[in-house]
C-alpha positions as CSV (number, residue, x, y, z in Angstrom):
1,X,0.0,0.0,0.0
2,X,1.2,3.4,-1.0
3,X,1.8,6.0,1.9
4,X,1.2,9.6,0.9
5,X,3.5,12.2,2.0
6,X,1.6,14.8,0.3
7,X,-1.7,16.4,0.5
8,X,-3.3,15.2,-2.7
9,X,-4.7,11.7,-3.8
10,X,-2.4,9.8,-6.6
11,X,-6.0,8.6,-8.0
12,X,-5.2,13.4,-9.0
13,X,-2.0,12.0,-10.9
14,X,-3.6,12.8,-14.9
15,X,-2.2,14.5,-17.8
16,X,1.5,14.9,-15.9
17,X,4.8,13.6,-15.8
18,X,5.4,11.3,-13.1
19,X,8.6,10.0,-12.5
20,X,9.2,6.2,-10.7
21,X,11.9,5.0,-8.7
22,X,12.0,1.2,-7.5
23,X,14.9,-0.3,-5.3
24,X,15.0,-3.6,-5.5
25,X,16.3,-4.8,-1.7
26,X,17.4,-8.1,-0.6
27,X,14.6,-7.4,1.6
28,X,12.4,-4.9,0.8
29,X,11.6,-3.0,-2.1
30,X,11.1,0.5,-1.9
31,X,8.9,2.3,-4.2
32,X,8.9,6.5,-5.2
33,X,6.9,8.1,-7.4
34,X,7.3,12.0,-8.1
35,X,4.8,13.9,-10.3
36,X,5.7,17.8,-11.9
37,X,2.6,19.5,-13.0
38,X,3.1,22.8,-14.1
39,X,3.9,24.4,-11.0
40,X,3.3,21.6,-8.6
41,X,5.0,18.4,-7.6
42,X,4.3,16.4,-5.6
43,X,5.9,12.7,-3.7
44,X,4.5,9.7,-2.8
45,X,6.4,6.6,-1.5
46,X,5.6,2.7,-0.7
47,X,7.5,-0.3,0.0
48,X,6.7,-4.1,-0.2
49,X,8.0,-7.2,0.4
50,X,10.8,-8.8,-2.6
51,X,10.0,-12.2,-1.8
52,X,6.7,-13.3,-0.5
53,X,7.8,-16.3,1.4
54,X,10.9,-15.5,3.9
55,X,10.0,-18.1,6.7
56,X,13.0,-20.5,6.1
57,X,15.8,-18.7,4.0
58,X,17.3,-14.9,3.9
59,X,17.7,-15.1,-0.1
60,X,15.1,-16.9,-2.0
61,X,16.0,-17.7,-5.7
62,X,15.5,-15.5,-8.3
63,X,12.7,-17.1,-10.5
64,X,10.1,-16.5,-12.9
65,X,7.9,-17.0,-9.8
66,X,9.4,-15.1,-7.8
67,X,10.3,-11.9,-10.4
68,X,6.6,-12.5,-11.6
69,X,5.1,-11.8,-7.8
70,X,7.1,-9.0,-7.1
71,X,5.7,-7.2,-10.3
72,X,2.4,-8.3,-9.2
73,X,3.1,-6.2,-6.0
74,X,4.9,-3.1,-7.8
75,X,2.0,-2.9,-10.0
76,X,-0.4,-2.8,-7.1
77,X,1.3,0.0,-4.8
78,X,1.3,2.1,-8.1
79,X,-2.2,0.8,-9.4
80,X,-3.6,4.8,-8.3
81,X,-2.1,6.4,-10.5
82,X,-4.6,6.3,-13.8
83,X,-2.4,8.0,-16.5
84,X,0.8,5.9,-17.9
85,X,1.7,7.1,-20.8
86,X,3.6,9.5,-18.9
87,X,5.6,7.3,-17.4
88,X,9.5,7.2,-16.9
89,X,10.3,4.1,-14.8
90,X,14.0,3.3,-13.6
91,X,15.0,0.8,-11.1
92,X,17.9,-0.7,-9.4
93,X,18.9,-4.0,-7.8
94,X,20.7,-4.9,-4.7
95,X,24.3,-5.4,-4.6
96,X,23.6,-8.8,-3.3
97,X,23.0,-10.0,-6.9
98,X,25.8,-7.9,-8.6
99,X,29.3,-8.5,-8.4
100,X,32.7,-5.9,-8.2
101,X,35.7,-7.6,-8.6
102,X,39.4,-6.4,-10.0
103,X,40.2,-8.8,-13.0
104,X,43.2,-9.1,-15.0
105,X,42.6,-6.5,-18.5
106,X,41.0,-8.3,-21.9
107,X,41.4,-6.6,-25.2
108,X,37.7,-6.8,-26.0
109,X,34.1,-7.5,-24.4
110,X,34.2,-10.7,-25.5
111,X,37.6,-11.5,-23.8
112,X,36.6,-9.5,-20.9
113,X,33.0,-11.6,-20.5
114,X,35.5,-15.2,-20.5
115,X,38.0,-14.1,-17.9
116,X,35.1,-12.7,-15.8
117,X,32.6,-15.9,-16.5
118,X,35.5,-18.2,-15.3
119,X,36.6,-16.0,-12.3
120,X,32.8,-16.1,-11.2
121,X,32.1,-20.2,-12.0
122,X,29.7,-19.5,-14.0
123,X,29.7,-18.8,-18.2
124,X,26.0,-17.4,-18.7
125,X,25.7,-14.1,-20.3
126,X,26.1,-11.1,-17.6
127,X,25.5,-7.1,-18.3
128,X,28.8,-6.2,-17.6
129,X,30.7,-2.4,-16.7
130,X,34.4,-2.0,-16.4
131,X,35.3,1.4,-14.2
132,X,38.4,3.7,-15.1
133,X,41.0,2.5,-13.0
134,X,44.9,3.4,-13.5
135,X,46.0,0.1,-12.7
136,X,47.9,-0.9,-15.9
137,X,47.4,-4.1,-15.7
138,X,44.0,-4.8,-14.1
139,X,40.4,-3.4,-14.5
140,X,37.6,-3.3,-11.8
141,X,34.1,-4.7,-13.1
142,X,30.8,-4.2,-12.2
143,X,28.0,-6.7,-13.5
144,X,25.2,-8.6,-12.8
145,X,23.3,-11.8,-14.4
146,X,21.5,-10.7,-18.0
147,X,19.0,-13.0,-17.1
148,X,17.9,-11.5,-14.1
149,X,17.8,-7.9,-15.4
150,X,16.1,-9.1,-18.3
151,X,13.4,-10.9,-16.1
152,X,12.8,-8.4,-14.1
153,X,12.2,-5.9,-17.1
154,X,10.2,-8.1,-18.8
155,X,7.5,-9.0,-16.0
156,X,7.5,-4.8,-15.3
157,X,7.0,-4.5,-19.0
158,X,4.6,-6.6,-19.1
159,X,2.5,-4.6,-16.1
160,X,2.9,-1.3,-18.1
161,X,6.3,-0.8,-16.2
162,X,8.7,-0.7,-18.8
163,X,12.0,0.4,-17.0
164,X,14.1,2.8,-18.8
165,X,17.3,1.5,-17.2
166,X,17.9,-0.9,-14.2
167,X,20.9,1.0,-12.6
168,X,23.8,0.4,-10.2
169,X,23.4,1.2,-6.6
170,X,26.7,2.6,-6.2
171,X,26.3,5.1,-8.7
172,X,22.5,6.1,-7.4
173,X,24.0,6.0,-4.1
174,X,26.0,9.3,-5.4
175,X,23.5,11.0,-7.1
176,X,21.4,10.5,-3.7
177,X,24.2,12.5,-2.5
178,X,24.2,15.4,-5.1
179,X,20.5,15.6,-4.1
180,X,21.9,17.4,-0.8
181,X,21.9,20.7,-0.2
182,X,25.5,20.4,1.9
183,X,28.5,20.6,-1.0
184,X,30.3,17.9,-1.3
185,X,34.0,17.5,-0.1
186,X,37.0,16.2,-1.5
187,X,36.2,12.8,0.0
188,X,33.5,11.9,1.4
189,X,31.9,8.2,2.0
190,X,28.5,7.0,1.9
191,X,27.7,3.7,3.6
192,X,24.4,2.3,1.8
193,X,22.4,0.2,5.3
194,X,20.5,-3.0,4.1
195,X,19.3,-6.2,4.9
196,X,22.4,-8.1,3.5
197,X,26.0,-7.3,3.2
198,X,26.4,-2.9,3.1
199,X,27.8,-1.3,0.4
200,X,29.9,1.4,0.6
201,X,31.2,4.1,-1.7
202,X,34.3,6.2,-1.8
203,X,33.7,9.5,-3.7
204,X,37.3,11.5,-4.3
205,X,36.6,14.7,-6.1
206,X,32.9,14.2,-7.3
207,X,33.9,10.9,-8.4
208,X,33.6,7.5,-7.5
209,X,37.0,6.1,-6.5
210,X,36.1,3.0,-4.5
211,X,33.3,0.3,-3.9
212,X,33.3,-2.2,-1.5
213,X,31.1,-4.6,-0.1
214,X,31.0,-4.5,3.8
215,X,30.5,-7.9,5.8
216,X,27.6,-7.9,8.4
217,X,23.8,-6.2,7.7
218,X,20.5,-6.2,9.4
219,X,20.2,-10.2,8.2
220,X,23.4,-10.7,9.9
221,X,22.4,-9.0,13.5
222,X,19.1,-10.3,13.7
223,X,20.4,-13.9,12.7
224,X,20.6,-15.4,16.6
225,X,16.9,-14.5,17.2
226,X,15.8,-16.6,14.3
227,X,18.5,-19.3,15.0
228,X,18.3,-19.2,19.0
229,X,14.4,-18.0,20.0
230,X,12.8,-19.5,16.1
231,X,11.9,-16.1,14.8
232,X,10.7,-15.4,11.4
233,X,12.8,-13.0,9.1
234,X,10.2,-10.2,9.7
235,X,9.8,-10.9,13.2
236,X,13.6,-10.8,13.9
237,X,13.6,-7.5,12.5
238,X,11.0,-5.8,14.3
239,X,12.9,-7.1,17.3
240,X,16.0,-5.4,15.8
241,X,14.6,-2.3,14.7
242,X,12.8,-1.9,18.3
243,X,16.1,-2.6,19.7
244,X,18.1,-0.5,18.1
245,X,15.7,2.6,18.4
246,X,15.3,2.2,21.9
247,X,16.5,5.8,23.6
248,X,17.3,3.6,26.9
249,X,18.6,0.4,27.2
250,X,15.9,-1.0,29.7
251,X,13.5,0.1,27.0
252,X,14.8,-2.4,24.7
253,X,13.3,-6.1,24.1
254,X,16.6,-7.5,23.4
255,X,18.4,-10.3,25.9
256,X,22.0,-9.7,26.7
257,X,23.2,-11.9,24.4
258,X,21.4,-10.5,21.2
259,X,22.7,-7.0,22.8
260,X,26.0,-8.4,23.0
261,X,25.9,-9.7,19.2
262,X,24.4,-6.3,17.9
263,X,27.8,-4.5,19.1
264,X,30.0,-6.7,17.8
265,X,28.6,-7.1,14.5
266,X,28.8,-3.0,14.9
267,X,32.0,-3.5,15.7
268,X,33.0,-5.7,12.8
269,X,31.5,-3.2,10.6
270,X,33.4,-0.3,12.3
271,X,36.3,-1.8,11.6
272,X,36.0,-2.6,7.8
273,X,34.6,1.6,7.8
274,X,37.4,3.0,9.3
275,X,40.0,0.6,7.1
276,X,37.9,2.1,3.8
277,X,38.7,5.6,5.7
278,X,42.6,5.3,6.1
279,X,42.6,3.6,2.4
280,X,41.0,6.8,0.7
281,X,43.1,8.9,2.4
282,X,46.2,6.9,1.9
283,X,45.6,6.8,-1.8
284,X,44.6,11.1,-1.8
285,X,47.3,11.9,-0.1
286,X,46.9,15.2,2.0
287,X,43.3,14.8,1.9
288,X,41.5,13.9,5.2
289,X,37.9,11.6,4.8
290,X,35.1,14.9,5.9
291,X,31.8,13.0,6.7
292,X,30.3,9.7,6.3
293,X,26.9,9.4,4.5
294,X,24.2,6.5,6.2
295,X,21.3,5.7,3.6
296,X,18.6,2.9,3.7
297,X,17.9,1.1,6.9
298,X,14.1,1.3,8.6
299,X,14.0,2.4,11.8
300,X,17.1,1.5,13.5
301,X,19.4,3.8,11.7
302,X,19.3,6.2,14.7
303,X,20.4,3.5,17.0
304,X,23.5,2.7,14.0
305,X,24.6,6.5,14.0
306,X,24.9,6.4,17.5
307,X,27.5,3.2,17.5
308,X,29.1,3.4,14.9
309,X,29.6,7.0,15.8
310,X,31.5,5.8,19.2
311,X,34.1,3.6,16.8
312,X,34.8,6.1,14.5
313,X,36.8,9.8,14.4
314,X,34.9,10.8,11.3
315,X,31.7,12.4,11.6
316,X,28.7,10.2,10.9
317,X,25.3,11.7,9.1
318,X,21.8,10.0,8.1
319,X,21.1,11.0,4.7
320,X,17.9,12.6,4.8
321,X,16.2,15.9,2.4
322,X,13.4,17.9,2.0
323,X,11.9,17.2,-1.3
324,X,9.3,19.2,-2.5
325,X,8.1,20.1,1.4
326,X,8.4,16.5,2.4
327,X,11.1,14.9,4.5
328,X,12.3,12.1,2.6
329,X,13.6,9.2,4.8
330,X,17.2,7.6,4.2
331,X,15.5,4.1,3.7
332,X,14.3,5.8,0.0
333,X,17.5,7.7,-0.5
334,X,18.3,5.2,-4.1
335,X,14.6,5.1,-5.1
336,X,14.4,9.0,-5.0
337,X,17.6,9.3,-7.2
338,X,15.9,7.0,-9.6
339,X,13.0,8.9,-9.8
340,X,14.7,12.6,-9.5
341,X,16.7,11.1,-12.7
342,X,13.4,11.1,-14.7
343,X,11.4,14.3,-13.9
């Protein structure tokens, strides 16, 4: 179901352009649409489950299934909105089903898509993006299974959803973060929150410089409550989430032990963060890492600033903006870049 965040019905949404962002989450998918109409514009947002079924394992298989009832659900969050032929539609797909790896150069694509294939195990086709690096002898690559982007566009085409492009996060990550109004410094670092492993982005003079793949998540932390007290995926969460946004410890539903686990896995991530930090600045050498960036998450992100801020020297800040008169939560922070990019 769609929550407004603006005065007006989206069943109002006729004869304008309308603009849709959808994340596509380990997790959750999160769902923005933005509508200009002369001089109006207004926001709504919605999110909904990816995978139906989440009782016994974190990652369900991709699937025609699967991709099938996840249009099903996009479609009905946006089903208000009458007029489509206005439509620009972009989405983006977790990092869990993309992969970023440094491989040895290839003269051509086709060279390029054999060394990666047999560095991954796996030969079938894969949208693939090499990055500018100056390493002379080795090339960083971004990519992700054809199969899956092309499932997922087809069963959103087929719903009147037809996705203009199916984008990287790290890159929507950083236009999230031109959509600021604070200017951006000479290195800055924005640490995506999410369900499985966080990504995180090094930007160096507008540009991004690094991407890596942090170990831990909100799947991680909440594991011992599903493993140790049977919890479902959902439920585990909700204990998390509660936890984490407790303002005092005895408010919190959380045993010692899951407490315990929650700062280490903290920990753990503090670690890899601050590593990321003297890396940048190691390789920009008399530049200093300003602020670090916290998108996505639900409603423990408070609870995260506040820990990972005790582990770290560099100044940590929820991404959050006023868009249109709305404040526009950090858990939509790559969903609003998507849509932003087609109004």
């Amino acid at each position: 179901m769609i929550t407004l965040l603006a005065p007006r019905k989206l069943a109002s949404w006729t004869s304008a352009k309308t603009a849709i962002g959808i994340d596509i989450g380990q997790f959750e998918t999160k769902i923005v649409a933005l509508q200009s109409k002369k001089l109006t514009r207004e926001l709504a947002v919605a999110t909904v489950y990816t995978f139906e079924d989440q009782s016994e394992e974190a990652t369900p298989s991709w699937n025609s299934k699967t991709i099938s009832a996840l249009a099903d659900r996009i479609q009905l969050a946006t089903k208000t909105i009458r007029d489509r032929r206005s439509w620009k539609v972009r989405a983006a797909i977790s990092m869990e089903w993309c992969d970023y790896r440094s491989i040895f150069r290839e003269e051509n694509s086709q060279s390029l898509a054999a060394k990666l294939g047999q560095a991954l195990q796996d030969t079938r086709p894969r949208t693939i993006v090499a990055l500018p690096d100056a390493d002379q002898k080795k090339i960083r690559v971004f990519s992700t299974s054809e199969e899956q982007l092309v499932g997922i566009g087809d069963a959103l085409h087929a719903r009147k959803l037809t996705p203009e492009s199916i984008d990287g996060i790290p890159w929507c990550l950083y236009r999230a973060r031109r959509l600021l109004d604070t200017p951006i410094a000479d290195l800055e670092i924005i640490l995506d929150w999410s369900f499985g492993k966080p990504t995180l982005v090094c930007v160096a003079d507008g540009k991004i410089q690094c991407i890596r793949r942090l170990c831990g998540g909100l799947g991680e932390m909440s594991r011992p409550q599903m493993t140790e007290h049977h919890l479902s995926i959902r439920e585990s969460i909700r204990w998390l989430q509660h936890t984490l946004s407790a303002s005092e410890p005895k408010e919190s539903v959380g045993n010692f032990e899951g407490q315990d686990w929650i700062n280490d896995c903290c920990s753990r991530i503090a670690d890899q963060l601050n590593t990321s930090i003297e890396f940048m600045q190691w390789k920009n050498p008399g530049k200093r890492v300003s602020r670090v960036w916290l998108t996505g998450g639900g409603a423990e992100t408070s609870g995260l600033v506040d820990r990972f801020q005790a582990l770290t020297t560099v100044p940590i800040h929820v991404w959050q903006t006023d868009l249109f008169g709305t404040q526009v939560t950090p858990k939509y922070a790559v969903a609003v870049a998507l849509a932003m990019k087609g109004l």
